[in-house]
N, C-alpha and C positions, 0 to 999 in steps of 0.2 A: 391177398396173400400177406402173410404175415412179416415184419420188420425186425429181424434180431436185436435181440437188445444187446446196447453197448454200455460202454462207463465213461465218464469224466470225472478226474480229480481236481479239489481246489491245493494250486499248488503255491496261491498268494494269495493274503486276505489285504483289504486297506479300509478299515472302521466299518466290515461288512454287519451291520445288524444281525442278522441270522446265521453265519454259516461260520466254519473255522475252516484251517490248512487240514487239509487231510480228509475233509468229507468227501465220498461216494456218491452221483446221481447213477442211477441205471436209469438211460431211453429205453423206451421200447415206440414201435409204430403199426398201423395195419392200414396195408393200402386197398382202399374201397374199390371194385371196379366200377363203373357208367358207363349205360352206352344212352348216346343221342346221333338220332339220324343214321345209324346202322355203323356210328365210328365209336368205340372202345377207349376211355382214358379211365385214369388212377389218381386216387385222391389220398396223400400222405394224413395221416389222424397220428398226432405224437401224443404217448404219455411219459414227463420227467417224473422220477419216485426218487423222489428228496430223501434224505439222510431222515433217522427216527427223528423224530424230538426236535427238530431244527426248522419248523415248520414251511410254509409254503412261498416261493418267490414269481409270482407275472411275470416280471423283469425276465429273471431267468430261464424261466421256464420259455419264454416268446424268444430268447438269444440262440439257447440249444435247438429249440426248433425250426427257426431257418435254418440253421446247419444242416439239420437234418433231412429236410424236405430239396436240399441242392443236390442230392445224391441217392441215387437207384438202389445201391445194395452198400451195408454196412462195411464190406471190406473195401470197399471203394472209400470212406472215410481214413483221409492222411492221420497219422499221429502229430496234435500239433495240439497249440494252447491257442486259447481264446481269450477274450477281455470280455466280463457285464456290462451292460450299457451304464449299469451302476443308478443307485438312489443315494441315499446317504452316504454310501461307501463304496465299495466296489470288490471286484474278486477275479481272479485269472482261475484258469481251468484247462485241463491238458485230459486229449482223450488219448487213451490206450488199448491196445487190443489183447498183448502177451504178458502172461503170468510173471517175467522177467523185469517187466516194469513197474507190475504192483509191489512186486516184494523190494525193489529196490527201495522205496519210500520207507519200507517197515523201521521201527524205532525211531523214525525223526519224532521230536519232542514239538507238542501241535505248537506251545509258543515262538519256537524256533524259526518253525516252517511258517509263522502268519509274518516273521520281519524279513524274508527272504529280500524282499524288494530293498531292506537297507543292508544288510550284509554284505549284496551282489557289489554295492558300491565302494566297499574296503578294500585296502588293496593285499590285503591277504586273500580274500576270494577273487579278486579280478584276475588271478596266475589260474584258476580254475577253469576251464571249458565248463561253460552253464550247461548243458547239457550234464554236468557230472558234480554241478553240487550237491544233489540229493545224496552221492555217495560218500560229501563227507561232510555235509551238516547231521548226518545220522550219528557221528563218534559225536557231535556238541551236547555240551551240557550248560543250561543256564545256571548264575550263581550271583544272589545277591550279595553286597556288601555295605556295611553301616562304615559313616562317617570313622577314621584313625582306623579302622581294622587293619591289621597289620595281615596280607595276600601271601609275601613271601618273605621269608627270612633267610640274612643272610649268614652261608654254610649249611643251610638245612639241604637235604639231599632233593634234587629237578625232580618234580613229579608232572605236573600240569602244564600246556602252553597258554596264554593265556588270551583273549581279547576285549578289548573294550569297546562293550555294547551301548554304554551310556554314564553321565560324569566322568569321574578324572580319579586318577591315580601318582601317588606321587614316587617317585625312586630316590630314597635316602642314601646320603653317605656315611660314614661309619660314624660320626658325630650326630647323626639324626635328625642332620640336617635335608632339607630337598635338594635335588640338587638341577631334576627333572621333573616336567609332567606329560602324564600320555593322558592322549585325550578319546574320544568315540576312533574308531576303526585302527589303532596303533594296538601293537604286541608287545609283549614281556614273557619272560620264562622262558624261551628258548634256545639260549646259549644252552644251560647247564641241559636240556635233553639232547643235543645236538652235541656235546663235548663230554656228554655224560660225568659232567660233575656237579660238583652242588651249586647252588645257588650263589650267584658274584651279589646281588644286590638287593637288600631288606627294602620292601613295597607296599607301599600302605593306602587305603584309601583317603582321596585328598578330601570327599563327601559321599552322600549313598551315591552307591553305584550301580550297574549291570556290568557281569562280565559271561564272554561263554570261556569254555575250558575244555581242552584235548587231554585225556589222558596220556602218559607215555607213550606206551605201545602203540598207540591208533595213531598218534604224532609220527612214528615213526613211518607206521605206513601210507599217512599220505606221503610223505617227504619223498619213501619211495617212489608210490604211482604216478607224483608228479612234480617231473624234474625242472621244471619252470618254478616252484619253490626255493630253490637251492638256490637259484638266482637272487631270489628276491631276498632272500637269507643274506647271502654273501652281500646284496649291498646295503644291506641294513644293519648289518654288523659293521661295515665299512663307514656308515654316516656315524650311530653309534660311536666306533671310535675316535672323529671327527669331533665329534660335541664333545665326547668324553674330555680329550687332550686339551680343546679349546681352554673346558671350563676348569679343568685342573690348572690350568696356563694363570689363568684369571684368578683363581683363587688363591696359589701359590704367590702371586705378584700383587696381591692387595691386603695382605693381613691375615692371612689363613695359619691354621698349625698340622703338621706333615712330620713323614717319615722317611728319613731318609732312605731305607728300604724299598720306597714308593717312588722316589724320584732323587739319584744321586747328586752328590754336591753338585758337580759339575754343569749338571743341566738346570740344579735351581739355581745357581749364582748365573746362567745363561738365561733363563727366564728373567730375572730380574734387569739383567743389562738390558735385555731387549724391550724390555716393558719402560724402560729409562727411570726405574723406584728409585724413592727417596724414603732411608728409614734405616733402622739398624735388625739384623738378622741374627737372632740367639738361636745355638746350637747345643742342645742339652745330651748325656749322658752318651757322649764320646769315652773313647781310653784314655784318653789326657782331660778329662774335666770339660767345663763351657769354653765354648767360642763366641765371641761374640763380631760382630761387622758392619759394619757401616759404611751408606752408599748413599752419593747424590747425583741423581738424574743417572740409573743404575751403573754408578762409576766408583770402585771401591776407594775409599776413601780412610777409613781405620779396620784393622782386622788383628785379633789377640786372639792365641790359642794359644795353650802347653807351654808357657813362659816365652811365645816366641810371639812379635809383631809384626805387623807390615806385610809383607811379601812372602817371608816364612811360615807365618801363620797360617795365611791363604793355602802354600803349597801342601802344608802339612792335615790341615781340613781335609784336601780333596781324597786324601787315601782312605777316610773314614768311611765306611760301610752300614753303618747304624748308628741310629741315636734322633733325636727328635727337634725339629725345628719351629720356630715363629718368627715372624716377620711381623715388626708395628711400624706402621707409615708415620714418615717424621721425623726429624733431628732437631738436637738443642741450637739455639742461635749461634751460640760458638762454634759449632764445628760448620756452620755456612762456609767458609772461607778456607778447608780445611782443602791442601791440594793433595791430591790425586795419587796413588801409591803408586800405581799405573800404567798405563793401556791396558783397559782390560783383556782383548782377546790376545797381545801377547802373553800377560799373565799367566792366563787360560794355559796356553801352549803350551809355556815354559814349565807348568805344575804339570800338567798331562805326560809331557818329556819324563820330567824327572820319576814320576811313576812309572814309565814303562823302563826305564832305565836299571830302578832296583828288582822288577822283574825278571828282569830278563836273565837268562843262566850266565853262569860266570864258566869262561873257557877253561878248558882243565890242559 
């Protein structure tokens, strides 16, 4: 009697010599009857029919075959993946019975589908039920990149999510400077699909690279299908801005140039206290002209604005809303010895006071 033929797909390649993600075996079998001695047994005979052009595997063909030979009738075969005992390489394979399963594969891109084994290990696939990456490695698209290629630009409108397949990428500040590196299995491009704005940050490659890429739309629908995403979103945006504050923290308190737009008086002259700098802090195109300040061991020490010094100066700074600052580490020998205008976080207060004070309505 004859042995329905079945399929197995390779759903993972690892340096297999002959086959790719995505080939087709059809078994088929014919069971011989025998009789000796007036008793009746069946002798399983398998034939594998390998993919065209992909020529012929022993290995394999002897793997699928005891499978085959463990069980009576093909519907009695579970759906499930297998390992090759493998030669130089090796290969998984998943057998399937309903037309549901094959098309589910349809459009994965075959080089996609042969690095599954390293994708599964990022942690933007690990929020995945394996059972259901096939449905969305099929939205991936791979996408080289040469050394400086500039990925995303910042203000250009979110198009792509992004990930890194291999080398590094760097995330620039608006000076084009780095300021970040993402390395194999990290993401970028996400906020602006997720907040649907443009792009916060111009991203270049730091060497060749690989990356895959979501489109919008499909981005969107996994995010929907699966809400264990969102998770991993929110604490990724959460470390993100962690690093981010860190390294503005750091930059601001070592010599960096900023805007006050970006981070008000208030909280740079608090960076600085808390970082304990030493060095003088110019404040350019204020409404009253330069400011200039001066701190030792973040302790203000001289401060001139708008014809006023001291303590006035200081207060009158903190109501400024724009204009552009520097910080250069280091003072002249002479102002070593220079005391204190000071307590800084009284200062603080007292300037903070007095701005809310001319705020505030005046009683009629």
């Amino acid at each position: 009697m004859g042995f329905p033929k079945i399929r197995f797909r390779i759903c993972e390649t690892r340096h297999c010599p002959l086959f790719r993600y995505g080939d087709i075996f059809h078994v088929s079998g014919i069971a011989i009857g025998m009789e000796s001695n007036g008793e009746h047994s069946f002798i399983n005979t398998t034939m594998v029919h390998s993919p065209p052009n992909r020529g012929n595997c022993k290995i394999l063909n002897g793997d699928l075959t005891k499978m085959i030979i463990e069980y009576e009738r093909a519907d009695q075969i579970p759906d499930c993946i297998i390992s090759c005992s493998g030669c130089t390489g090796s290969v998984r394979l998943e057998h399937f019975r309903s037309m549901h399963n094959e098309n589910e594969h349809d459009g994965v891109d075959n080089q996609i589908g042969s690095m599954l084994h390293l994708l599964s290990n990022f942690s933007f696939f690990r929020n995945i039920d394996q059972n259901n990456l096939h449905s969305v490695i099929k939205f991936c698209t791979l996408r080289d990149c040469s050394k400086s290629e500039i990925i995303l630009r910042k203000g250009d409108p979110g198009g792509f999510f992004y990930i890194v397949v291999s080398g590094q990428v760097d995330i620039l500040n608006d000076a084009g400077i780095p300021i970040s590196t993402l390395k194999h299995g990290e993401v970028f491009g996400e906020m602006s699909l997720i907040c649907e704005e443009n792009v916060g940050a111009t991203v270049q490659a730091n060497c060749d690279c690989r990356l895959l890429s979501i489109e919008h739309k499909h981005f969107k629908t996994i995010l929907r299908n699966y809400p264990s995403l969102q998770t991993y979103f929110t604490r990724l945006l959460a470390k993100r801005l962690t690093d981010s504050n860190k390294i503005r923290s750091d930059d601001y308190a070592s010599g960096m140039i900023g805007k006050l737009e970006e981070i008000p008086p208030e909280a740079l002259f608090q960076t600085l206290n808390a970082n304990h700098k030493t060095g003088i802090l110019t404040i350019t195109q204020l409404t009253r002209g330069t400011a200039r300040f001066s701190l030792r061991q973040g302790a203000l020490i001289k401060a001139s604005y708008g014809g006023n010094k001291g303590d006035a100066a200081f207060y009158e700074v903190l109501r400024e809303k724009s204009g552009r600052f520097k910080f250069t580490p280091g003072l002249p020998p002479e102002d070593f010895d220079i005391p204190e205008i000071g307590y800084f976080m009284k200062l603080l207060m007292e300037g903070l006071q007095r701005i809310d004070e001319r705020s505030a309505p005046i009683a009629g």
